[in-house]
ROLUMMAR-78732 format. One line per 2 residues: their letters; for each residue x, y, z of C-alpha. Coordinates in Angstrom, 3 decimals, decimal comma, padded with zeros to 6 digits. Layout:
REM ROLUMMAR-78732
a	X:Y:Z | ...
This chain:
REM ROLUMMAR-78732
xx	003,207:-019,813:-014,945 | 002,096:-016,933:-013,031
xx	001,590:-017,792:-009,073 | -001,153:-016,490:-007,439
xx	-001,452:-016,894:-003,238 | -005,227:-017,166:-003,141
xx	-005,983:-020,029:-000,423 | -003,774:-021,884:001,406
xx	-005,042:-024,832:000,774 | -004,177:-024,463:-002,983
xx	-000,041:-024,417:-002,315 | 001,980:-027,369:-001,764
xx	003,240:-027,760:001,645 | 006,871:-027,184:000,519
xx	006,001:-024,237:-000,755 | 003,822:-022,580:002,076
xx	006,988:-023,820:004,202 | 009,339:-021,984:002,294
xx	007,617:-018,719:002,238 | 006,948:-018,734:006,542
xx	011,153:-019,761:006,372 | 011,547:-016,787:003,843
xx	009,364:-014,510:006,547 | 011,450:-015,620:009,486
xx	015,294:-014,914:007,606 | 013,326:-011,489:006,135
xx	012,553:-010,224:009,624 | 015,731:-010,952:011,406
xx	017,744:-009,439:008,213 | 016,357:-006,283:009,250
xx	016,454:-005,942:013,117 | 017,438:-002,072:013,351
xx	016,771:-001,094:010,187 | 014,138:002,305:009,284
xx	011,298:000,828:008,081 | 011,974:002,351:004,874
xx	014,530:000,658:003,908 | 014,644:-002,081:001,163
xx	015,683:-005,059:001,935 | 019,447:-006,240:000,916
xx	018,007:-008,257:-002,055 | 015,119:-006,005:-002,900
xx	013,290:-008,855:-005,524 | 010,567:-005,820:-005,762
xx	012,985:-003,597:-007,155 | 010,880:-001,714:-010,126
xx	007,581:-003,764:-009,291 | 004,223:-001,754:-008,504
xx	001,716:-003,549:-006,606 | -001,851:-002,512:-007,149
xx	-004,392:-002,664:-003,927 | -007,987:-003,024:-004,308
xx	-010,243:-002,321:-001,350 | -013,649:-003,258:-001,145
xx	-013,337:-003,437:002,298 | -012,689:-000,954:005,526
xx	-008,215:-001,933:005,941 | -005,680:-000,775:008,637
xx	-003,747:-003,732:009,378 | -003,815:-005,125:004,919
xx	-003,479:-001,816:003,770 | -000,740:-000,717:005,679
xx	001,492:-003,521:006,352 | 001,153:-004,416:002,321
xx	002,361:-000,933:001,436 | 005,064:-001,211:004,428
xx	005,747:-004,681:002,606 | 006,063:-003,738:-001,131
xx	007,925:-001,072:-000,205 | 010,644:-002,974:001,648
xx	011,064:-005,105:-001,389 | 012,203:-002,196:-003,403
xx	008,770:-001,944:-005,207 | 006,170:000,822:-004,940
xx	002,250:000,640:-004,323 | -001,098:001,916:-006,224
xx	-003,585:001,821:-003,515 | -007,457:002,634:-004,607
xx	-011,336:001,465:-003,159 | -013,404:-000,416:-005,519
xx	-015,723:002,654:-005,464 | -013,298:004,909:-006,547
xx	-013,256:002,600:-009,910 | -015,049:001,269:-012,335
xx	-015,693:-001,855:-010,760 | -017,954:000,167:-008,586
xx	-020,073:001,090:-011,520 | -020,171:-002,294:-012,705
xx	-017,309:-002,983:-014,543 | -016,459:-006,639:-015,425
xx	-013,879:-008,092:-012,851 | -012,311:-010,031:-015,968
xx	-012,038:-006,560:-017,718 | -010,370:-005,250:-014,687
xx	-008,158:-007,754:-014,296 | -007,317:-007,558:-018,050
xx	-006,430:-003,976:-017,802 | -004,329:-004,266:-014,386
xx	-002,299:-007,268:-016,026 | -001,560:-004,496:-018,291
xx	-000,522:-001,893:-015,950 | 000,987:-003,703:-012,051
xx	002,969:-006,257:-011,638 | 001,049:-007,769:-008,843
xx	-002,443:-007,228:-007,390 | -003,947:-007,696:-003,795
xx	-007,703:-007,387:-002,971 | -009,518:-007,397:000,237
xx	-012,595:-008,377:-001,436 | -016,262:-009,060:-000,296
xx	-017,123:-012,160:-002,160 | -014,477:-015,335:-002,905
xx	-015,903:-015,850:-005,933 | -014,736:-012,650:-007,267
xx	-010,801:-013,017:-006,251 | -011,004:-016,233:-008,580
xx	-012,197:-014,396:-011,226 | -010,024:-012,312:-011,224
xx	-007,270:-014,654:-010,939 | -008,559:-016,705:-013,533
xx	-007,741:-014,124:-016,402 | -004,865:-011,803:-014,646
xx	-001,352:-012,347:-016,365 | -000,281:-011,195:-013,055
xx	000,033:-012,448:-009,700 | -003,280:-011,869:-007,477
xx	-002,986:-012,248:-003,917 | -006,232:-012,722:-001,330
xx	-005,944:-010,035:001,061 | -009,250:-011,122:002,626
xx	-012,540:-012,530:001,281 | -016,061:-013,878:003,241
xx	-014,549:-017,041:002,630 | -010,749:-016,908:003,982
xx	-008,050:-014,208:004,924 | -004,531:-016,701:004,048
xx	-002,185:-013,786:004,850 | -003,252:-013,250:008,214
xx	-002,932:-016,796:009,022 | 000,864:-016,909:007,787
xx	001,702:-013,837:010,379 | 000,229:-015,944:012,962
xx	002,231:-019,168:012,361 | 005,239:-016,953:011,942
xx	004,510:-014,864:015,706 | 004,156:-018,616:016,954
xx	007,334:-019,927:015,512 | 009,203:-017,220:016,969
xx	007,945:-017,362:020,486 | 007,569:-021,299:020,665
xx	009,217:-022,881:018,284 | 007,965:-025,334:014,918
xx	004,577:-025,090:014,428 | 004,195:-028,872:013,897
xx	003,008:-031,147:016,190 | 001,656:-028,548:018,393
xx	-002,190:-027,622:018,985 | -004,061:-024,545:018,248
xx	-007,758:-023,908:019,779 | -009,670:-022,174:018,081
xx	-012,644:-019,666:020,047 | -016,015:-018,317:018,676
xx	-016,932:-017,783:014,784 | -016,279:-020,476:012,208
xx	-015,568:-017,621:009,823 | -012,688:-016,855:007,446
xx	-009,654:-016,303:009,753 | -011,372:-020,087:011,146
xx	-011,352:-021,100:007,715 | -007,792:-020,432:006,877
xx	-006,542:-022,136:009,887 | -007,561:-025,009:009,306
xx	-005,846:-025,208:005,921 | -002,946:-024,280:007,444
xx	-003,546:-027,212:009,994 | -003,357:-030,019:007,098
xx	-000,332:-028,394:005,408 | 001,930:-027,260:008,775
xx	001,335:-030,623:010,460 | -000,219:-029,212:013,695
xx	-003,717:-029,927:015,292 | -006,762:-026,756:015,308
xx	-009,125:-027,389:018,348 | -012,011:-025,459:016,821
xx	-015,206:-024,610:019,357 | -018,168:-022,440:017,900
xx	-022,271:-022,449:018,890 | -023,319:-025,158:015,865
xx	-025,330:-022,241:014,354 | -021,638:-020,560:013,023
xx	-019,735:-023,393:012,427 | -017,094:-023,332:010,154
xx	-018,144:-024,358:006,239 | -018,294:-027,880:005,652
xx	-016,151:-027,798:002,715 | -013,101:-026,604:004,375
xx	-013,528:-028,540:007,326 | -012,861:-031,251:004,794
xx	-010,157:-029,616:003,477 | -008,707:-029,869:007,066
xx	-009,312:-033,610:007,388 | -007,664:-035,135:010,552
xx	-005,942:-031,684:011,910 | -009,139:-030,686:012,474
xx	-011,693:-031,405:015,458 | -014,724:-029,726:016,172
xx	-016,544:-029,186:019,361 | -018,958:-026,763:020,661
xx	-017,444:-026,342:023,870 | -014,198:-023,518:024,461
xx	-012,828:-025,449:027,580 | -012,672:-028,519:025,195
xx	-011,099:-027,095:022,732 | -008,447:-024,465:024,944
xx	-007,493:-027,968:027,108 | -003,544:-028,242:027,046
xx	-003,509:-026,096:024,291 | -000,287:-024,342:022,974
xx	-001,852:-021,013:021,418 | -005,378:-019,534:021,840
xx	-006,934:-017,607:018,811 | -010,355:-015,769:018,762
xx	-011,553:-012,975:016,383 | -014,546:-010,855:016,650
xx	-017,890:-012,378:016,379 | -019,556:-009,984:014,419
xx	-017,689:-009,132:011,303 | -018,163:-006,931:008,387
xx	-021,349:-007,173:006,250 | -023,171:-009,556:009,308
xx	-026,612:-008,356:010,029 | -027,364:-010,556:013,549
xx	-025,314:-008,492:016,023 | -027,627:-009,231:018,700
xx	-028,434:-012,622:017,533 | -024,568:-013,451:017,346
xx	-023,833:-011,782:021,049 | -026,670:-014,098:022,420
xx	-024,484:-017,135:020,604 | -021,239:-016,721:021,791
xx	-021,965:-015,174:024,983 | -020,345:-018,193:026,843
xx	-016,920:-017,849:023,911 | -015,745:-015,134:025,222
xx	-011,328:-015,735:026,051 | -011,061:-014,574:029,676
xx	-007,981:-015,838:032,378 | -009,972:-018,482:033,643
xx	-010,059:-019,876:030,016 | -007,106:-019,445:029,028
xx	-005,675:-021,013:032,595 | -007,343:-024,460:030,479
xx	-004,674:-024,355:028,028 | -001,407:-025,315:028,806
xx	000,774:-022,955:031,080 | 002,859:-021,574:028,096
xx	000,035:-021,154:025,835 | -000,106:-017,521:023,877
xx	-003,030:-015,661:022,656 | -003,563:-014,286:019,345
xx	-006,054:-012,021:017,585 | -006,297:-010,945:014,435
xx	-007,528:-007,451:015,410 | -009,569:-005,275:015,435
xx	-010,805:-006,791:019,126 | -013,903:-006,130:020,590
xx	-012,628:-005,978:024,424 | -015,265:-007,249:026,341
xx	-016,865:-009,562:023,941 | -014,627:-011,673:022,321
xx	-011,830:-011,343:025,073 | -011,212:-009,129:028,288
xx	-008,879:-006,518:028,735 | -006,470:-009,098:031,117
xx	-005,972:-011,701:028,203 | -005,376:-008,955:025,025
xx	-003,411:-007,142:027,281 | -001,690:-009,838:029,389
xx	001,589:-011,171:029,035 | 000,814:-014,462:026,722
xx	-000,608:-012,433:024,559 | 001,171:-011,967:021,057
xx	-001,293:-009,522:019,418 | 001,132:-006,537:018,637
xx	003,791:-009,210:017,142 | 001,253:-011,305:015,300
xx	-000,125:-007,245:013,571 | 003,821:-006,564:012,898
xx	004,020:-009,702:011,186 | 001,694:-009,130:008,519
xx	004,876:-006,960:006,973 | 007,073:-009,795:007,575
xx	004,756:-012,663:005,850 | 003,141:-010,654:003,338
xx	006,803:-009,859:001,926 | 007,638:-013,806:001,665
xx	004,025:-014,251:-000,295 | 005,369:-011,337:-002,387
xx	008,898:-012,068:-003,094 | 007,251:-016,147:-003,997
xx	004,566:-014,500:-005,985 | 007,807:-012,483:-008,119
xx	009,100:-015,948:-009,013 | 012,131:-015,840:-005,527
């Protein structure tokens, strides 16, 4: 059966916990090493993984190339324009042909819907490098740059600041299968969707005000509030004008609390030079661990 890593909420916990113990043992096998080497085991050895951007990509396209690579495999990287699905091409008859000619494939897509499609008929495995709807591998760097710095991620409690977009989204999946608690505050106007707030259940609570939700918290996350494709700029500055993650917030939060973006930040908006830059944040880790995490979605996705 092939195994695809499209949502988190789709995996069994046993298996989402194996891949973040995979990331951890990958990472520390390699403390030293050129970042061009292969890993010991190398379970990409003679594997191409195709990349499919519909999307601007620093942090996905590079630390999936970085990642493939260190499994012993090699990458085809390409934007949707530069193909035929640009002119219209069938996503099913893309994925048909890929099947054919990868042994993996990762797109940072626009639309959800069109991931699953593509999953649906791909022989191979298909991994969600972002959609509108979630963004799963950023979300298993995170818990991995939180495990190393404070420990288990269970029991502990996230808050969540600003957007209820797809970073939002993927958190709280992670909340119901990693045992921990996401504090989640947004203006009611971009709340998170109501279907995976469900999909949270009881890990997730949902308030409209940050100091509730940073109170005695363990880690802070916030994203920008304006993402790509969103038409309201000034509309959304005028909403989360009082979300912004400055030192007085995060003095709320418990006194070892960290801070984590997934980048790229809007200083100023979303959070102030001080917090980014300060020492609980974990921003530069959290980036380096999209290698780390990505590999352990790989190397599950290859059958390891």
């Amino acid at each position: 059966m092939t195994r695809h890593f499209l949502d988190i909420h789709r995996l069994d916990a046993a298996d989402l916990r194996a891949i973040l113990d995979d990331a951890h043992v990958r990472k520390t096998a390699r403390k030293g090493w050129p970042q061009g080497r292969p890993d010991a085991d190398a379970p990409g050895r003679d594997r191409v993984l195709a990349m499919i951007f519909e999307k601007n990509s620093t942090r996905t396209r590079f630390s999936f190339d970085a990642a493939i690579r260190q499994l012993g495999g090699s990458s085809i990287i390409a934007n949707s324009t530069d193909m035929q699905l640009g002119r219209g091409e069938p996503v099913e008859d893309t994925a048909r042909v890929l099947s054919r000619m990868v042994d993996a494939v990762m797109i940072r897509a626009n639309n959800h819907e069109d991931v699953e499609r593509f999953a649906r008929v791909a022989t191979v495995p298909v991994i969600n490098g972002l959609t509108d709807r979630s963004h799963p591998c950023q979300i298993l760097a995170d818990l991995l740059t939180i495990e190393e710095h404070r420990g288990p991620i269970a029991g502990k409690t996230v808050a969540w600041v600003g957007d209820g977009n797809n970073v939002c989204h993927s958190f709280m999946h992670a909340a119901a299968k990693f045992d921990f608690h996401l504090s989640v505050a947004c203006p009611a106007e971009y709340h998170p969707d109501l279907r995976d707030l469900a999909l949270g259940g009881n890990s997730v609570s949902l308030t409209s005000d940050p100091r509730d939700a940073v109170k005695g918290a363990d880690v802070v996350v916030t994203d920008t509030w304006v993402s790509m494709g969103d038409q309201d700029y000034e509309a959304r500055l005028a909403a989360f004008e009082s979300y912004g993650v400055d030192e007085a917030l995060m003095d709320q939060a418990d006194p070892d609390a960290v801070f984590l973006h997934c980048l790229p930040a809007h200083r100023g908006e979303e959070v102030t030079d001080a917090v980014i830059d300060g020492p609980k944040s974990l921003v530069w880790d959290e980036a380096e661990n999209r290698i780390h995490a990505q590999k352990a979605v790989l190397a599950w996705c290859f059958g390891g």
